[in-house]
C-alpha angles and dihedrals in degrees: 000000000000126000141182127214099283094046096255115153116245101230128195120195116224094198157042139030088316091049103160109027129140125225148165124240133179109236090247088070113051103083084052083056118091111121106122100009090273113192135189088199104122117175106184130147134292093229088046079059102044084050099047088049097048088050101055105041096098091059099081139311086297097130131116096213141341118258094190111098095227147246100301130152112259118233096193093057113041108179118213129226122223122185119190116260105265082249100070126121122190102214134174089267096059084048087060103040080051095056095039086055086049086051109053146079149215093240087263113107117252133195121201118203102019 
């Protein structure tokens, strides 16, 4: 069954001059609901499922739960820190050597931003 924020039932009628039509209806109701054969049963994809939940998970904490596996550290890629000797000055020709490296290829063209 589908429900909106406030656990209210998505209902279809089957039948009738408003065949078709979508509504929401509190869960008290439902057994008093019968006009048009109205049903909440909904059979859709798996992957229609994975999608609109990938689409959707930005929108608030509504999930269920998270498919992602987490923000742990990663044993197969450690990753090193450098720091710079204590002797290091960063001059106006490092600057240069630094925006020389930025600048270059490696003789293949390359396009930024396509």
């Amino acid at each position: 069954m589908i429900t909106d924020y406030k656990g209210n039932a998505l209902r279809v009628t089957r039948y009738g001059s408003n065949w078709g039509a979508a509504y929401a209806a509190k869960l008290s109701y439902l057994e008093k609901d019968t006009t048009n054969s109205p049903t909440s049963l909904f059979i859709v994809n798996k992957d229609l499922l994975d999608w609109t939940r990938y689409t959707t998970s930005d929108l608030g904490k509504t999930e269920q739960y998270c498919p992602a596996p987490g923000n742990q550290a990663s044993t197969t890629h450690k990753r090193i820190s450098r720091t710079l000797p204590p002797s290091f000055q960063l001059t106006e020709a490092w600057v240069q050597r630094l925006y020389e490296i930025t600048r270059s290829t490696s003789g293949s063209d390359i396009s930024s931003g396509v």
